[in-house]
C-alpha positions, -999 to +999 in steps of 0.1 A: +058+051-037+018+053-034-004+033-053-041+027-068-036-004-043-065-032-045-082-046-019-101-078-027-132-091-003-138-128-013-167-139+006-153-135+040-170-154+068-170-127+096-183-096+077-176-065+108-144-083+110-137-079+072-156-043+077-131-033+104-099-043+083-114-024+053-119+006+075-081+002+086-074-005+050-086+027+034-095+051+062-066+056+085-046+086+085-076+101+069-066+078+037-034+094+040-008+064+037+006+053+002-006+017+010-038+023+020-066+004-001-083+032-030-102+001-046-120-021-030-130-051-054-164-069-039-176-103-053-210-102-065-238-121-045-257-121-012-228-121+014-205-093-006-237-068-006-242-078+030-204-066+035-209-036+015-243-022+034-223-028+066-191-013+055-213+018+044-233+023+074-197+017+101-179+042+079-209+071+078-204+068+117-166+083+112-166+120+124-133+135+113-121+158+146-088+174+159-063+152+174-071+163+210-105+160+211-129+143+232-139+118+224-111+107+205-117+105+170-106+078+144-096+100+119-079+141+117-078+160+089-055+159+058-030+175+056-044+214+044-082+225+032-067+223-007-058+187+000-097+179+014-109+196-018-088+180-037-105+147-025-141+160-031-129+175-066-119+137-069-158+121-060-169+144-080-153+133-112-161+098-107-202+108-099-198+128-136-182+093-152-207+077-139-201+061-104-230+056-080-222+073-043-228+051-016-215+070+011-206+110+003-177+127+017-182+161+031-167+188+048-172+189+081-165+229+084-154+251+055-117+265+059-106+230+077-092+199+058-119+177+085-137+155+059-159+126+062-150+093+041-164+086+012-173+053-010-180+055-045-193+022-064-175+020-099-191-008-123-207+021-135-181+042-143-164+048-177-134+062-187-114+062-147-077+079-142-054+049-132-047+078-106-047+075-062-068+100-049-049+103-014-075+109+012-103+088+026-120+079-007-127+045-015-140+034-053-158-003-050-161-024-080-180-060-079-166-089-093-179-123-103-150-148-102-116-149-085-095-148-116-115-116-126-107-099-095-070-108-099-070-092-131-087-063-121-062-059-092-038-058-111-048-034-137-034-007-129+001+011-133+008+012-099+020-019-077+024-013-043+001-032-023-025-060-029-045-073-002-076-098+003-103-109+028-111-145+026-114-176+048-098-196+018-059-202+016-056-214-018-072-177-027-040-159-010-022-185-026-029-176-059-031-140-054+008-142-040+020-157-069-006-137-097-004-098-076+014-075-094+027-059-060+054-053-035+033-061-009+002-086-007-017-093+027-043-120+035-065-109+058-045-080+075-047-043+069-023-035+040-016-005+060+006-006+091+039-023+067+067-022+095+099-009+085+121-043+094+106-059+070+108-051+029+086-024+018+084-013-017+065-015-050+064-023-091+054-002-119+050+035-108+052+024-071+090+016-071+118-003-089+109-037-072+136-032-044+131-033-014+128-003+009+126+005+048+159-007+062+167-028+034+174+007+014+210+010+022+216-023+003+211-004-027+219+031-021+255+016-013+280+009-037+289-025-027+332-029-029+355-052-014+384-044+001+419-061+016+443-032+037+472-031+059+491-003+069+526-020+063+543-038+031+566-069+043+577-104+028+559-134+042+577-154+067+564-187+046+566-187+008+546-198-017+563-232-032+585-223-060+594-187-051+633-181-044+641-145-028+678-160-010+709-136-023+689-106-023+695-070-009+662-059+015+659-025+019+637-018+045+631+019+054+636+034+087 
């Protein structure tokens, strides 16, 4: 499981509604769910760097904090300090490839795994690991057409989830039948998969079977199986079988 899962932003008519699913998308669980969106693919134009400035300025209000605090927080911490690092070790590569920061994630107090998201923009960038980075970092590339974006969705060894943001049907309609994924949204979060319905992945995410409850279909070993405790001769015979003149022995 986990994945370098693809979230696409098409134009989308409501932009703090499309900013509030991306949040959702990448940030939750302080980025700590294998579905949750580590590139976010923006079409190029007016309305997607309208959606971007927005996304940037909603997500720089996130204060990572402990799970009782007041006021609640949106986000924890990951799961130690070397995990955190690991994250900002992670921005940091992309900055030296050449990715443009847009929002910088920091730690909120040294010896705690509290860290703020970041969002890196990656047209820039040469030479990226097909690797997820699990922790609230989200890499943004621009696209300029829709076929474009489905290929760059699905470049990528992973293939767990696929997800886009548009008021256009025959978009998600085309994305279904094109992702490379086990699991492809239209306009939901692609975290929050529930575990009655399939869950699983392609590539390096999974085998393509599906997961969650479905599982035990293909951890058993399916059989089939006729049993009675007792052996005896049918009151009715087939046609054309003669048992008269016979000695039954029957045990005790």
């Amino acid at each position: 499981m986990g994945g370098n899962n693809p979230l696409i932003v098409e134009d989308p008519d409501d932009i703090d509604a499309a900013v509030h699913l991306t949040i959702q998308s990448a940030f939750i669980t302080a980025g700590q769910r294998c579905t949750c969106s580590r590139r976010l693919l923006v079409k190029r134009g007016a309305q997607g760097d309208a959606f971007l400035k927005r996304l940037v300025e909603v997500s720089a209000r996130l204060v990572p904090a402990a799970w009782d605090a007041d006021p609640q927080p949106f986000i924890g911490g990951l799961i130690s300090e070397q995990a955190a690092l690991n994250v900002l070790k992670a921005w940091q590569d992309h900055v030296a490839r050449g990715a443009k920061t847009l929002l910088e994630p920091k730690q909120v107090q040294p010896g705690t795994s509290l860290l703020t998201p970041g969002i890196v923009e990656m047209s820039g960038a040469s030479n990226v690991p097909d690797e997820e980075v699990f922790g609230p970092l989200l890499c943004v590339w621009r696209y300029d057409d829709f076929d474009a974006a489905i290929a760059m969705a699905n470049n990528t060894r992973y293939g767990l989830s696929s997800g886009l943001i548009s008021p256009h049907r025959e978009k998600f309609d085309q994305l279904l039948l094109e992702a490379r994924a086990g699991i492809v949204n239209w306009n939901k979060p692609l975290t929050g998969a529930a575990s009655t319905a399939p869950f699983g992945g392609v590539g390096a995410s999974g085998n393509h079977r599906a997961s969650a409850w479905y599982a035990a279909d293909y951890c058993a070993w399916p059989m089939a199986s006729l049993e009675t405790p007792t052996l005896t001769l049918p009151e009715t015979l087939n046609p054309g079988l003669d048992f008269t003149g016979g000695d039954r022995h029957e045990s005790a």
